[in-house]
N, C-alpha and C positions, 0 to 999 in steps of 0.2 A: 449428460454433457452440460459444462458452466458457459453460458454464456456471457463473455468482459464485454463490456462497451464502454465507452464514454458520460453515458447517462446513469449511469450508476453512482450513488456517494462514494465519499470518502471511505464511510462508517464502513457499508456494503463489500468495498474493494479491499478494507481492511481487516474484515470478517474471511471473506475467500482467501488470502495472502495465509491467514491464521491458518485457517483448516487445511490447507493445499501445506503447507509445513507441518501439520501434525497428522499428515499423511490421511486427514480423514475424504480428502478430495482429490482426485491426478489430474494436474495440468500436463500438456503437454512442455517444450520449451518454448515455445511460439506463445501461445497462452501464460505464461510465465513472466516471458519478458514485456507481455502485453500488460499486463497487469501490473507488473512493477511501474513501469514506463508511466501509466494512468497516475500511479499511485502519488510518483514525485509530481508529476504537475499538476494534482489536485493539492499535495503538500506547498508548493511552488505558490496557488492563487490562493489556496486558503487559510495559513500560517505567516505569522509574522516570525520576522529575524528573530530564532532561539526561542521558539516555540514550540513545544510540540505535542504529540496526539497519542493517546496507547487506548488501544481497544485489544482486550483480550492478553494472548502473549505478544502483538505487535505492536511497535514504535513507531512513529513519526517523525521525525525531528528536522525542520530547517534550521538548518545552524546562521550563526552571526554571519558566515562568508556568502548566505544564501542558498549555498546546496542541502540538498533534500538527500535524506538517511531513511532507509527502512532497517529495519531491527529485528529479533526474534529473540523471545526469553525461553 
């Protein structure tokens, strides 16, 4: 079982988003949307305007409008 929290990095929550997409990890959908949810507002405090992060096959990106994107390659 993964445990999301809050306390967890960016890097961290962008690794599990990875693996849970290439099916090496099962989220539930509760754990899913928890996760994404972390994801943008660690994107939100820790990216400037049109910035963005890739760790692994996942993306980051706050756009110029300030919304926060996750991605998958």
């Amino acid at each position: 079982m993964v445990e999301i929290n809050a306390t967890l990095s960016t890097v961290e929550l962008m690794k599990l988003a990875g693996d849970n997409h290439q099916k090496k990890i099962e989220l539930t959908d509760a754990e899913r949307d928890q996760l994404f949810e972390l994801l943008k507002e660690h994107g939100r405090a820790e990216l400037e305007h049109g910035e963005e992060l890739e760790i692994d096959s996942v993306r980051l990106i706050r756009r110029v409008t300030g919304s926060v994107g996750i991605y998958f390659a």
